[in-house]
N, C-alpha and C positions, 0 to 999 in steps of 0.2 A: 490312151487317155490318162492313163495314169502320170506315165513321164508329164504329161499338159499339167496336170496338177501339180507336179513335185514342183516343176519351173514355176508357174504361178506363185505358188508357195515362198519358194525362193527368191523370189520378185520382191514380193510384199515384206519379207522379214529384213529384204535390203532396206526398202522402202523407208519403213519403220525404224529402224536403226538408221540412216540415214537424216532422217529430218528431227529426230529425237536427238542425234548427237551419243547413240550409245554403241558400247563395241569397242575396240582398238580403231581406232586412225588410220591405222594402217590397214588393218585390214579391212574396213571399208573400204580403201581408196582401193585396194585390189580388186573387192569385190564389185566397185563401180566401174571398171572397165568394161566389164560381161555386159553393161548395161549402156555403154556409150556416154559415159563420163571419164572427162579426166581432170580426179581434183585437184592434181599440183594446180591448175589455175584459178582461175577467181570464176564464181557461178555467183547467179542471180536468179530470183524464185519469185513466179507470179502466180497465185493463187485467185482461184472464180468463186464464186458462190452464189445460188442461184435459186429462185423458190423453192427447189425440192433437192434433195440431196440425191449425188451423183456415185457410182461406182465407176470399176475397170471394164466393164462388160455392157456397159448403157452404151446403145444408139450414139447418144453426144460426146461421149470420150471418144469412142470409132471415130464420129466423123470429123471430130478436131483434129487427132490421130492423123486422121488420113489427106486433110488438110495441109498441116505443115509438112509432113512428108509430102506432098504433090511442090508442096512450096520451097522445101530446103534440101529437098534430098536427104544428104548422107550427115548433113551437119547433128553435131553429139547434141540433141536433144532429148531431154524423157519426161514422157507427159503421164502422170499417174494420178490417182484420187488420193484422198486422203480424210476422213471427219465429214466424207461427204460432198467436199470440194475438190474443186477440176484443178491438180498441180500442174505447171509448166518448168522446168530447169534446164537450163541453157548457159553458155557458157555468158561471162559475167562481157564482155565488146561485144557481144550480138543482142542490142536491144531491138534490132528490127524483129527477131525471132519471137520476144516477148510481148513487144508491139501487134505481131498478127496474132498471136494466141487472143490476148484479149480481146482485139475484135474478132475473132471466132466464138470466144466464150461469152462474149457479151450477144451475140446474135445466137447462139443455138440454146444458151439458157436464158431468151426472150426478156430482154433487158436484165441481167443479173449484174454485180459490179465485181469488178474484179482489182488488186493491188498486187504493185509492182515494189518488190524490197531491193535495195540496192547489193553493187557488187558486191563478194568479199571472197577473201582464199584461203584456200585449203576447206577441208570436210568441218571443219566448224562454221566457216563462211557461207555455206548450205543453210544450215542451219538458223544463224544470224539471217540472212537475207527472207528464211521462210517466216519465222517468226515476225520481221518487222513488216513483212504482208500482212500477217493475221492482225500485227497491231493497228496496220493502216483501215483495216476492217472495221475492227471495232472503234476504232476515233471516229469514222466517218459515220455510222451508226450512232454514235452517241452527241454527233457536233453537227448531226443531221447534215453531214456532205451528201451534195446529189450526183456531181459529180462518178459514170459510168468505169472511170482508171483511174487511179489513186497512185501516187509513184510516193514512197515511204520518204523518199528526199527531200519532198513539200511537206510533209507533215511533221519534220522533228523538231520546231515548237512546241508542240504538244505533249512531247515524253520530258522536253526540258522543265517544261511546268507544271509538270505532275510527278516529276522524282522526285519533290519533298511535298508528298502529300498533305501531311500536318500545316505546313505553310500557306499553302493552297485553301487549306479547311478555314485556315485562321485568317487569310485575304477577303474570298468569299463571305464568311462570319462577319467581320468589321464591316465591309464595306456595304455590303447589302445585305445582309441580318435585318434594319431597319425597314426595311421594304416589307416587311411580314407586320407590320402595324395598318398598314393604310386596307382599306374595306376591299373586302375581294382577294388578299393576302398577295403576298410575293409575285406568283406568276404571271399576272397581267402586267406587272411594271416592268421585270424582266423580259418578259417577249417585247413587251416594246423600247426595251435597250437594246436588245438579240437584232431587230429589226432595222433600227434607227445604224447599229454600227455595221450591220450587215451591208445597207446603201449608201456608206460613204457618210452617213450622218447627213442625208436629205432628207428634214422631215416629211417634206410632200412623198417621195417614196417609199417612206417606212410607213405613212399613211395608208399606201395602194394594197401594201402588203398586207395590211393588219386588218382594210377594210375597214379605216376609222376615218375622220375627219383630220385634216390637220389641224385643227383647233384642237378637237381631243388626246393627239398627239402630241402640240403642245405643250399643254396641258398636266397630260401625264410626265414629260420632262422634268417641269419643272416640280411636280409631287415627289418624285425623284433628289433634285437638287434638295428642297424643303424637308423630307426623310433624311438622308444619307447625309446630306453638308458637303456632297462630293456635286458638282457641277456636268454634266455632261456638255457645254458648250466650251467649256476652258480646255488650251490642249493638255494640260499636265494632267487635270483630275481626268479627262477622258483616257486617258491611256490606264490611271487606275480603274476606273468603270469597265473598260475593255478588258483589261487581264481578268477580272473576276467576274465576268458574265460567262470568258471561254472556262473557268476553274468553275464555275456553276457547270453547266454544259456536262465539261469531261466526269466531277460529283454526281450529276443527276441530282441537285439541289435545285428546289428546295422540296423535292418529292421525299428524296432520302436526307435523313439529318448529321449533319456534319460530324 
């Protein structure tokens, strides 16, 4: 029992030094062999997340575990928790391997969502690929994605327009700032720009959505255009409407203040 602990132990400090990026390089990559990594190549890291937070020893790690092993054999896979969530690392050409995990992990934590980070090499590329999961996590949480798989590949608009936050603050600010006058403040005129450019800009369906009338939809358009001075039916001013409904969104404006 005790050797069972020391390993365990041993596991988890790989684990942790691994997806943290701490340690020599090098001796990481030695010590990921023991573990069926080899990071001279590129890995790829897909992370779950799921109502309740997951360990090494829950029922659903087992039987994802025991899953992809019925499913891949001997292929250098290592499935570990981490913060709670169900990790997968696989070498960076076997996206089918990361493809079954998440449907395991999305069926055994009863619809949970899970994100796929792209390849990258060497023991930093671990790392890079886990973290742009956790970021695909939280975009998709905060951009209200419903979407069950998230591949961090579709989402890097998102960190484009939000690495100069100031600019972002100051887009958001100009362009719909003015929306916090009209009665009932900012968020009803926003959900239904949220709505309107979510359906392609059909007001009859951003209507179904919002459970309004198309006339009130309308409506609300054009209180919009008469606020702002920005046009939501023009294609130029629409693309500025657009960029700053998603820089609302990634802010959590106009809850939190710029």
């Amino acid at each position: 029992r005790l050797a069972i602990r020391q390993q365990d132990a041993a596991r988890r400090e790989f684990i942790d030094d691994l997806l943290h990026g701490r340690s020599d390089p090098g001796r990481i990559a030695e010590r990921a062999e023991r573990f069926g990594l080899l990071l001279s190549h590129a890995h790829a890291v897909a992370v779950a997340q799921g109502p309740e937070p997951y360990d090494d020893g829950y029922s659903v790690t087992r039987g994802i575990g025991a899953a992809l092993a019925a499913r891949f054999g001997d292929r250098r896979i290592l499935l570990t928790t981490k913060n709670g969530r169900l990790i997968c690392i696989a070498a960076g050409d076997e996206a089918d391997v990361l493809g079954f995990f998440a449907k395991q992990a999305y069926a055994a934590t009863q619809g949970g969502r899970v994100a796929i980070g792209r390849p990258h090499p060497g023991v930093g590329g671990v790392v890079h690929s886990y973290e742009e999961a956790l970021n695909a996590l939280d975009l998709a949480e905060r951009m209200h994605v419903e979407d069950p798989v998230l591949h961090a590949s579709d989402l890097l608009v998102y960190p484009v327009l939000t690495r100069d936050r100031q600019a972002m603050a100051d887009l958001v600010g100009t362009v719909l700032g003015p929306l916090q006058q009209a009665r009932g403040g900012a968020r009803p005129l926003l959900d239904t720009l949220t709505a309107y450019f979510d359906t392609g800009c059909v007001a009859a369906e951003a209507a179904r959505r919002l459970a309004l009338s198309v006339r009130a939809v309308t409506y609300r358009l054009e209180r919009i255009h008469q606020l702002t001075g920005v046009d939501p039916g023009d294609p130029v001013d629409r693309y500025t409407l657009q960029t700053a409904v998603i820089g609302a969104r990634l802010l959590s404006w106009p809850e939190n203040t710029l």
